[in-house]
Each structure stands twice: as structure tokens, then as C-alpha cells.
C-alpha positions as CSV (number, residue, x, y, z in Angstrom):
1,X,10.8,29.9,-57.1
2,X,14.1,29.4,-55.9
3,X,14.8,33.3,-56.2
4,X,11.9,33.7,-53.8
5,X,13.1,31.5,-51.3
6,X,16.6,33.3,-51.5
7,X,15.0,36.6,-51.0
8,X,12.7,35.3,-48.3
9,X,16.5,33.3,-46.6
10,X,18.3,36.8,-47.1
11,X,15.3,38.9,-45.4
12,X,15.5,36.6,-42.6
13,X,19.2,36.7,-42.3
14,X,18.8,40.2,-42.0
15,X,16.5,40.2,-39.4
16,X,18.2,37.9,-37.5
17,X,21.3,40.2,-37.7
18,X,19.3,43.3,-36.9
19,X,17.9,41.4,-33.6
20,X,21.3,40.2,-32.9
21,X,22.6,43.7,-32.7
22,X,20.0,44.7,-30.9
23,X,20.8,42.1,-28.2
24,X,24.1,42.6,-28.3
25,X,23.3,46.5,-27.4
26,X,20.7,45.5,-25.0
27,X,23.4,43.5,-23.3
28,X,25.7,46.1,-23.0
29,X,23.5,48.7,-21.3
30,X,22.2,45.6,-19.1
31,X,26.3,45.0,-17.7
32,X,26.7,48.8,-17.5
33,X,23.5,48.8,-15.4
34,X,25.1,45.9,-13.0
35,X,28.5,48.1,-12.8
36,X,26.4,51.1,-11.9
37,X,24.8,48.9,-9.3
38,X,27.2,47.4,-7.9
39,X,29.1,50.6,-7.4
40,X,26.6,52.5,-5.6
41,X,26.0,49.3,-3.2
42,X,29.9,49.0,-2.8
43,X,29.6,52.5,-1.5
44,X,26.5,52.0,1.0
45,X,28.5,48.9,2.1
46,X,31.0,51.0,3.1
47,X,29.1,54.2,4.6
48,X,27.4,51.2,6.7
49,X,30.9,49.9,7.9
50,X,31.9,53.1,8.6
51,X,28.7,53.7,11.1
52,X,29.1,50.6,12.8
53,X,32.5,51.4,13.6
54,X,31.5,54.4,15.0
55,X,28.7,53.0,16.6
56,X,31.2,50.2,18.0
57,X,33.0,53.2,19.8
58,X,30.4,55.0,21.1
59,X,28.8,51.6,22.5
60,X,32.4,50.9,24.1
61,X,32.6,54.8,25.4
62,X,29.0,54.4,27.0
63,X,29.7,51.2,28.5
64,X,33.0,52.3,30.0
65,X,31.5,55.4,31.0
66,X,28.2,53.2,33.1
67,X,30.8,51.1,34.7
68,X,32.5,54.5,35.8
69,X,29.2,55.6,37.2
70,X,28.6,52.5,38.5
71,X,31.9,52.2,40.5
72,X,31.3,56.0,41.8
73,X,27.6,54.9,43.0
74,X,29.5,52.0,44.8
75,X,32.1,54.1,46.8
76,X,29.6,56.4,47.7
77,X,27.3,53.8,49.5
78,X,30.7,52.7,51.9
């Protein structure tokens, strides 16, 4: 009986180690997965930065350039 119960203890161990690695795996690819994410948003962040500092400019540009206008349509109505 007690052989049984060994055999029965060891199968399980093994099991358990099997799942174990298995986890252990299945973590891995789950934090490569994160890196890989985190990269590619860490590279939209900054693409988006990089637009809205352009966009910053030509807002600025287009702004100075209606005030121009404006001023010119001003003079012209003395």
C-alpha cells in the first residue's frame, strides 16, 4: 500500500513540476510580450510628441501670420 501511495506522491510531484515549468515559460513569453509592448507604445509616444511639436509651430506660424494679415487689413482701411 504504501508503495502505491509513493508512486501516486511521486506522479504528482512530477506533474506539479512539469506545470511549474510550464508556468515558469508561460511567464517568460508573458514579460517578453510587455517589453515588446511597451516598446512599440514608447515609440508612438514619441512619433505623437514629435507631431505636436510640429503642430505647435505651425499653429504659432498661422497665428503670427493672421495677425499680419490682420494688421495689413487695418492700415489699409486708414
Amino acid at each position: 500500500m504504501a508503495a502505491i501511495e509513493r508512486e501516486e506522491l511521486d506522479e504528482k510531484r512530477s506533474t506539479l513540476a512539469e506545470e511549474k515549468e510550464h508556468l515558469r515559460e508561460g511567464h517568460q513569453v508573458l514579460e517578453t510580450l510587455v517589453w515588446m509592448a511597451k516598446v512599440v507604445y514608447d515609440c508612438d509616444v514619441a512619433e505623437i510628441e514629435r507631431e505636436q511639436a510640429a503642430l505647435d509651430v505651425e499653429r504659432e506660424e498661422a497665428v503670427a501670420e493672421r495677425e499680419q494679415a490682420e494688421e495689413a487689413a487695418e492700415e489699409l482701411k486708414c
